[in-house]
N, C-alpha and C positions, 0 to 999 in steps of 0.2 A: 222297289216293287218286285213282288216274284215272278219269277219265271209261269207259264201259264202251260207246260207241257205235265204236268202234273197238277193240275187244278183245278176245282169244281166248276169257275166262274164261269159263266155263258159269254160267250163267246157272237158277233155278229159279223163275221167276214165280210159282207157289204158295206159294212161304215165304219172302217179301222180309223179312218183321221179327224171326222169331225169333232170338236170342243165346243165347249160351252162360253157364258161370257166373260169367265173367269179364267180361262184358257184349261181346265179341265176336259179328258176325254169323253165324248158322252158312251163309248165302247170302251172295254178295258183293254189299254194299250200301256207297255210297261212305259216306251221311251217316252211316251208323251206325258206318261205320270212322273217319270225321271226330270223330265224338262221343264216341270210346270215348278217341282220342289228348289229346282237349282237354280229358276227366277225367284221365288220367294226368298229366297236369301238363308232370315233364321226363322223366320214366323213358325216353320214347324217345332222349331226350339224355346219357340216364348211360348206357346201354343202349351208345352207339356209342364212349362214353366207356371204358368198359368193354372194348369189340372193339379199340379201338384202343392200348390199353394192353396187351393182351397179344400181339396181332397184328405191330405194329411195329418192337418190337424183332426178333421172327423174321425178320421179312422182309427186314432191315436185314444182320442174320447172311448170310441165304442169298446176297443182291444184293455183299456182301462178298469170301464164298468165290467167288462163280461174275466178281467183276471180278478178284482176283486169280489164281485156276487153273483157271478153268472147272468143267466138270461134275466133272473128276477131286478138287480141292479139296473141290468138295463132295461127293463120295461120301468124303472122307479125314474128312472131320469132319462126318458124318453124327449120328454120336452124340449132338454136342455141340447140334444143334437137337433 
């Protein structure tokens, strides 16, 4: 988690410890976001594991249609993603 001394996030100094039922902070707190990913184990690693398995192939699709016919390819086979 970053550092918050350079950062837009709002900030509520009155309730730096409370979490949720998921042990998330309900205020942005880095340790307690550090501590919440270091119980999860690797969920955040299946998690992208996951994005990337479905994600991928689409992208792969699109990046296809738009090298061989441009935008028109891919409005022709719009369907198919």
């Amino acid at each position: 988690a970053p550092e918050t001394s350079r950062s837009f996030v709002a900030l509520d100094r009155n309730d730096t410890g409370t979490v949720d039922k998921s042990g998330l902070p309900l205020v942005y707190n880095k340790e307690l976001i550090q501590d919440y990913w270091l119980k999860e184990g690797n969920a955040l690693q299946q998690r992208w594991s996951e994005f990337l398995k479905l994600s991928v192939p689409y992208l792969t699709r699109m990046a296809t249609y738009m090298v061989r016919g441009g935008v028109e390819e891919l409005q022709k086979n719009d369907a198919q993603l």
